[in-house]
C-alpha positions as semicolon CSV with decimal commas, in nm:
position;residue;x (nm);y (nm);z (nm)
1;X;1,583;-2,249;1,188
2;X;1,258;-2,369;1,021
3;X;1,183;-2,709;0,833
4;X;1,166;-2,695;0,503
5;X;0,931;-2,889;0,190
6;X;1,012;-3,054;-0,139
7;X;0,667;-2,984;-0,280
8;X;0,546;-3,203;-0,481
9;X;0,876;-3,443;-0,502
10;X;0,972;-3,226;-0,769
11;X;1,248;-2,939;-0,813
12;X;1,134;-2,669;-0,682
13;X;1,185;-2,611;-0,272
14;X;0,986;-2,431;-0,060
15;X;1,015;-2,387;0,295
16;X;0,753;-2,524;0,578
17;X;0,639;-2,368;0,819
18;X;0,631;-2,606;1,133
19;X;0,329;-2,525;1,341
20;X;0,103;-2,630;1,068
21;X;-0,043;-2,933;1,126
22;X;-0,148;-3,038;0,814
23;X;0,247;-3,073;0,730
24;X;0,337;-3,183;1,056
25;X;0,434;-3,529;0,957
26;X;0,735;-3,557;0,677
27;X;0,631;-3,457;0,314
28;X;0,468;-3,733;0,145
29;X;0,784;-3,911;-0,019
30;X;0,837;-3,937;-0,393
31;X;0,938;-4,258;-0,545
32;X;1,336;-4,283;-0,503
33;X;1,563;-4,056;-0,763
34;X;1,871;-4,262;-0,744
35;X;2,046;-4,239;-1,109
36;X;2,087;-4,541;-1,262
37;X;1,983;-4,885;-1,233
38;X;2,284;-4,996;-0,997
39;X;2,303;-4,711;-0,812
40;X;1,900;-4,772;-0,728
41;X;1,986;-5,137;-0,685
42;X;2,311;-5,063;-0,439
43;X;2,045;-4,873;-0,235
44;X;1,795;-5,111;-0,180
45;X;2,090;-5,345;0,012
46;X;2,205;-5,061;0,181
47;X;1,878;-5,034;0,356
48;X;1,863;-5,400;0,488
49;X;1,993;-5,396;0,839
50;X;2,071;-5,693;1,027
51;X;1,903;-5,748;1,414
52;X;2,224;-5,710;1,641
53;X;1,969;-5,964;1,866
54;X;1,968;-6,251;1,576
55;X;1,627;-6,197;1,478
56;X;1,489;-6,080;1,164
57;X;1,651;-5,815;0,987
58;X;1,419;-5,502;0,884
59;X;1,429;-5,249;0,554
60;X;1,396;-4,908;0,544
61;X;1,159;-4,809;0,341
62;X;0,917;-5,068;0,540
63;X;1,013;-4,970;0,861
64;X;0,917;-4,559;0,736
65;X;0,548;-4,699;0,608
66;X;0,493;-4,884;0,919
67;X;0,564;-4,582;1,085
68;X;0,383;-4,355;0,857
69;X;0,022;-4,598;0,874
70;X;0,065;-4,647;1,208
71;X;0,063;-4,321;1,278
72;X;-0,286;-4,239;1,065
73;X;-0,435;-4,524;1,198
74;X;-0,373;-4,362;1,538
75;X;-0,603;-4,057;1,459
76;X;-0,954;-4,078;1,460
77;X;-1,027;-3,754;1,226
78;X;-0,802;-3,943;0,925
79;X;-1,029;-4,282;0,927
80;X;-1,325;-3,985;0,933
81;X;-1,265;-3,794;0,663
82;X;-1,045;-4,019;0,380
83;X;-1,118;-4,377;0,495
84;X;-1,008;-4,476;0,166
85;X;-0,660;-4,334;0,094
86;X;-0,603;-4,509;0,443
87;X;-0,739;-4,823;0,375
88;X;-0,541;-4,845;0,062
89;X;-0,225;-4,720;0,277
90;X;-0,291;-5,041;0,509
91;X;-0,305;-5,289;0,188
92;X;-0,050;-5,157;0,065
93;X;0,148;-5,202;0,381
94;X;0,049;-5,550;0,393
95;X;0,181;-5,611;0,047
96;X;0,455;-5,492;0,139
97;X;0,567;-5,656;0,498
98;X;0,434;-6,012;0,327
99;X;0,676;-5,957;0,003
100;X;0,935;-5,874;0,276
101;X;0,870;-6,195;0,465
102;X;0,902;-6,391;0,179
103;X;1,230;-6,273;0,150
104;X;1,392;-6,132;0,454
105;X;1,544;-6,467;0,605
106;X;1,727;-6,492;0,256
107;X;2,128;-6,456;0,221
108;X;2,079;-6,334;-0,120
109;X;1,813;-6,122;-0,225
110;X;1,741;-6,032;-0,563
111;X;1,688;-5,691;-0,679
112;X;1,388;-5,698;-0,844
113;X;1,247;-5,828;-0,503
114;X;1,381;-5,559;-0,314
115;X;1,237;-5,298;-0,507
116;X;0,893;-5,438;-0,513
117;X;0,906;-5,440;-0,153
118;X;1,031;-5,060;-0,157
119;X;0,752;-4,958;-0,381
120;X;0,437;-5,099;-0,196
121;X;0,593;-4,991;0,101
122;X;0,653;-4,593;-0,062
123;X;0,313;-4,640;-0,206
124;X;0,180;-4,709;0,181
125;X;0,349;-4,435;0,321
126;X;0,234;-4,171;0,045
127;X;-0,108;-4,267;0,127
128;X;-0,137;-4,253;0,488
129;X;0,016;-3,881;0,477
130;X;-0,195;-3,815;0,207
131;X;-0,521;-3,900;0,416
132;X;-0,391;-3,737;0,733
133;X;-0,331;-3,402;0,480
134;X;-0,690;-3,445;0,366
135;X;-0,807;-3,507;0,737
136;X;-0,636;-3,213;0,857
137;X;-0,772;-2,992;0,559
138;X;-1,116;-3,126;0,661
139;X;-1,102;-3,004;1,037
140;X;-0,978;-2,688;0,926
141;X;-1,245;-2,591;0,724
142;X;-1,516;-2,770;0,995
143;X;-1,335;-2,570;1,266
144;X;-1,358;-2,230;1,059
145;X;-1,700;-2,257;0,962
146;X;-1,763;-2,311;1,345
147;X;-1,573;-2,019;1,443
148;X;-1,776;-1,776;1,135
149;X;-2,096;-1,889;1,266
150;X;-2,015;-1,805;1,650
151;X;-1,942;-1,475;1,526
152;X;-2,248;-1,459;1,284
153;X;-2,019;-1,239;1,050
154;X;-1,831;-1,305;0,750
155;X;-1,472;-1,107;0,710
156;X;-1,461;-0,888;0,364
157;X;-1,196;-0,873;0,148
158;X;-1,009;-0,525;0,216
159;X;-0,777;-0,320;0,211
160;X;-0,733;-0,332;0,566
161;X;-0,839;-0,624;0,610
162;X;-0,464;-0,661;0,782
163;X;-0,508;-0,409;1,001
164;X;-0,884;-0,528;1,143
165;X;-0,760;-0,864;1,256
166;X;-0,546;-1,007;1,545
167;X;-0,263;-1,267;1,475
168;X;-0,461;-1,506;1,699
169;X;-0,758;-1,474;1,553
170;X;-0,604;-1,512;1,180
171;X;-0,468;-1,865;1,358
172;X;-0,616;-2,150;1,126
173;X;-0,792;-1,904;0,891
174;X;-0,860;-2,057;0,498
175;X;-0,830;-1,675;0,404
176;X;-0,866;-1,740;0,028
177;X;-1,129;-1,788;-0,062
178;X;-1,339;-1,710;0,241
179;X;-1,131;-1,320;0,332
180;X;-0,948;-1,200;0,087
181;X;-1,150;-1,365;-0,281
182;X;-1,100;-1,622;-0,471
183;X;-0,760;-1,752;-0,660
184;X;-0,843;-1,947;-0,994
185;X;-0,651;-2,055;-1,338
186;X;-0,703;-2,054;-1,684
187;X;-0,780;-2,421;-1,775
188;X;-0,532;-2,673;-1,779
189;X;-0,242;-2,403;-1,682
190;X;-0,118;-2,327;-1,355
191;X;-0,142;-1,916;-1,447
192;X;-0,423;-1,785;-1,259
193;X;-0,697;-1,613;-1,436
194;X;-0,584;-1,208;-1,459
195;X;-0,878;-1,121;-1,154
196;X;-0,737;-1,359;-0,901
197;X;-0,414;-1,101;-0,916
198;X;-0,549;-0,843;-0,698
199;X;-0,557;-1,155;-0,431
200;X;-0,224;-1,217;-0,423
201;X;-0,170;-0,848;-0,335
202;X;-0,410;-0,863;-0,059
203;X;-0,278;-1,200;0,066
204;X;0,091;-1,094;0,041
205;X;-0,032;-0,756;0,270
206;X;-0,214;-0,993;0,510
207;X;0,117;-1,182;0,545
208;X;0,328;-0,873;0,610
209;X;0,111;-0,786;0,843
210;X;0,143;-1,060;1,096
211;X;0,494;-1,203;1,094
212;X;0,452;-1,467;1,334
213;X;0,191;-1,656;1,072
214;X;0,312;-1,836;0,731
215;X;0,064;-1,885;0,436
216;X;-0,020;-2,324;0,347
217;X;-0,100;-2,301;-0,038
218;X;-0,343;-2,535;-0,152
219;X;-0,343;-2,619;-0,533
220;X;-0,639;-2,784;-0,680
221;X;-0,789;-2,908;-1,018
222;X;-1,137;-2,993;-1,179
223;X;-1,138;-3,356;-1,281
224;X;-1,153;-3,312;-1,689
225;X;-0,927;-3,511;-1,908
226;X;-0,669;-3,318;-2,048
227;X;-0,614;-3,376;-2,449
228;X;-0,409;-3,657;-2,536
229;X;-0,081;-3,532;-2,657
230;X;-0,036;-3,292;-2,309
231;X;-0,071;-3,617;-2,112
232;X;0,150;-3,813;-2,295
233;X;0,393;-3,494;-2,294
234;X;0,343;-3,470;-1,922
235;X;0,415;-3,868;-1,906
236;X;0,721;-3,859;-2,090
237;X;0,824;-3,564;-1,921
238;X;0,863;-3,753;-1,574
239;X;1,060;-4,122;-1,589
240;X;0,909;-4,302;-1,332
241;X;0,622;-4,214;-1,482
242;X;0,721;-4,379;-1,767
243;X;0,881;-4,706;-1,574
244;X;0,571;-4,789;-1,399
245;X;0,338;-4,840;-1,669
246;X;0,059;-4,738;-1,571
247;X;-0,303;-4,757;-1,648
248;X;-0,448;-4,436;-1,839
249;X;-0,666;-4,368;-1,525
250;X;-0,366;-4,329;-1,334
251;X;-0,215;-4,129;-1,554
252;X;-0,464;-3,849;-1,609
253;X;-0,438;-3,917;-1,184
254;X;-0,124;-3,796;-1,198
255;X;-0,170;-3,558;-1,406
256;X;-0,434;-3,390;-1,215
257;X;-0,153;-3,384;-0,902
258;X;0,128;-3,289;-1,062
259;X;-0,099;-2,977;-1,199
260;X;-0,225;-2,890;-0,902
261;X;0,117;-2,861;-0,749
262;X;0,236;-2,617;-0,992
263;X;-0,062;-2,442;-0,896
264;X;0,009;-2,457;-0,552
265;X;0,404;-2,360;-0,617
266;X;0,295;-2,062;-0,871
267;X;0,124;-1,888;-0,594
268;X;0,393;-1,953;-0,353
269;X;0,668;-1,790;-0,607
270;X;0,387;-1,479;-0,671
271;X;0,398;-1,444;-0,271
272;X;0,720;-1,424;-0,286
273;X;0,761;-1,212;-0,530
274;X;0,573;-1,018;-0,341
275;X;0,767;-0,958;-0,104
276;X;0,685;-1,237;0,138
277;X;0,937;-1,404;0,341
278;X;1,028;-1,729;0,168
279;X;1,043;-1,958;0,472
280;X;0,703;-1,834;0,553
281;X;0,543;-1,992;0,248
282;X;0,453;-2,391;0,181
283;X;0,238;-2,564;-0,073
284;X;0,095;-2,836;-0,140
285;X;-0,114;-2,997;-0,497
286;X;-0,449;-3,170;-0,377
287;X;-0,554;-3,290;-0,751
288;X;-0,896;-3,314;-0,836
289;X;-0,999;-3,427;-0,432
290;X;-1,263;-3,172;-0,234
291;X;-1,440;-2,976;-0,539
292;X;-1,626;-2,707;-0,428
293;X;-1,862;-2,726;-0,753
294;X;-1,991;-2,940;-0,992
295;X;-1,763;-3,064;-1,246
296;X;-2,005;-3,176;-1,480
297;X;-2,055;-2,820;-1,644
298;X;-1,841;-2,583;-1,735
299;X;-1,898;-2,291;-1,492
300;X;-1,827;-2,572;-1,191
301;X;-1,521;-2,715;-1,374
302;X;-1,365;-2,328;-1,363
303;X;-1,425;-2,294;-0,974
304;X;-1,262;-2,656;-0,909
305;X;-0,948;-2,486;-1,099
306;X;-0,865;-2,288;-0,802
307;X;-0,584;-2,235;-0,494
308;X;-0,665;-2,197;-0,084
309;X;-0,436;-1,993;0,161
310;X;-0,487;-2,101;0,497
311;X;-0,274;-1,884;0,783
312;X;-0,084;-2,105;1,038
313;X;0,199;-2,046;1,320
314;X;0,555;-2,066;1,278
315;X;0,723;-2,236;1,487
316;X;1,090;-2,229;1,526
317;X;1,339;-2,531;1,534
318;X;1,374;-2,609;1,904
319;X;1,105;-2,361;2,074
């Protein structure tokens, strides 16, 4: 049986192929979904449990970002390559475990104190797994361009291109854009631009061809702000959104993921489509992090607006 993904946090589910590292860890966890206030509230209590030993009592969410920093901190590629997502992660953390100081001893705890400590303590956890993504994405690409140079030879997009390469050798592969071409959408859309079709083809063939790999989808954005009434309609469009209040930065911020996810999920569902085993496929929005141009012109700005395949191992439940 393989694991499977909530991309994104949102509705659509995809499965994950273990084996990969980069989604080793659990999906980075969206803010809680409980319906209504109560309901949200009832859960925070629930996840206070008591020390059978006497001592102090610990809370869930807390307990999973301790986990989840501790756990970055403990590789040296993640303080490498996105120092800052982790250093944020630890502040957060701290935030967090003081708030819950201040308040664990307590008979009665409010509400409103409980979910402040859940929220620093989700926001600490979605960071460190964000930086050990970006880590991981990092080495990939490091450990390709190693392996291209060793060989002194750069592998064309074909149509054979299937047939012309060993499973093990496709192991770790970012095979769009560096293989099979380049995947990129029409601005401020998550429908890819009508030449990037031809790749999904080829990329769907490549799949087909080695069974024992599944395809990690990368979606990324330029960092342009989008016009004013699509933010606000993407803003009101998502309810936490709306309940944290947060600073217009942060919203184009989120705009930029949640875009960049569709992206990443639209090239899944083409894949699929395609004929590609579902439970072969993940994906995963990036925003506007690692552009590979310029985004102050146009012509850069349209190569940022782009999707990565890179080919991993399955690996089956229990093997």
């Amino acid at each position: 049986m393989k694991r499977l993904i909530v991309v994104g946090g949102l509705s659509a589910v995809l499965p994950l192929f273990a084996g990969c590292v980069v989604f080793e860890s659990s999906p980075v966890p969206p803010s809680p979904s409980l319906t209504g206030v109560e309901a949200q509230d009832a859960a925070w209590h629930d996840a206070v449990h008591r020390n059978p030993h006497g001592g102090t009592p610990t809370f869930g969410p807390l307990s999973d970002a301790e986990s989840a920093v501790k756990d970055a901190q403990s590789q040296q590629q993640v303080s490498q390559f996105d120092s800052q997502s982790l250093t944020q992660a630890q502040q957060a953390l701290t935030q967090a475990q003081n708030d819950w100081q201040a308040i664990a001893g307590k008979k009665k705890r409010s509400d409103d104190a409980l979910a402040k400590v859940a929220d620093e303590a989700h926001r600490a956890q979605r960071l460190a797994e964000i930086a050990q993504y970006t880590a991981q994405r990092e080495i990939g690409l490091k450990q390709l361009n190693q392996l291209q140079a060793q060989q002194q030879q750069r592998m064309t997009a074909s149509s054979n291109a299937s047939s012309s390469v060993s499973t093990q050798d496709l192991v770790g592969k970012r095979v769009v854009p560096e293989m099979l071409g380049s995947l990129h959408f029409q601005s401020g859309t998550a429908r890819l631009t009508q030449g990037s079709h031809p790749v999904i083809g080829r990329l769907a063939k490549l799949a087909q061809a080695h069974p024992k790999l599944g395809v990690a989808i990368f979606g990324f954005t330029d960092n342009s702000e989008p016009p004013a009434d699509q933010l606000q309609a993407f803003v009101n469009a998502n309810q936490k959104l709306k309940q944290q209040h947060l600073s217009h930065k942060q919203q184009v911020q989120a705009y930029h993921q949640g875009l960049s996810d569709a992206r990443a999920r639209d090239v899944a569902q083409l894949l699929v489509q395609a004929g590609v085993d579902p439970h072969r496929i993940g994906a995963r929005g990036m925003g506007a992090t690692h552009p590979v141009a310029s985004n102050d012109t146009a012509s850069g700005r349209r190569q940022n607006e782009r999707a990565e395949a890179v080919m991993v191992p399955l690996k089956h439940k229990g093997s």
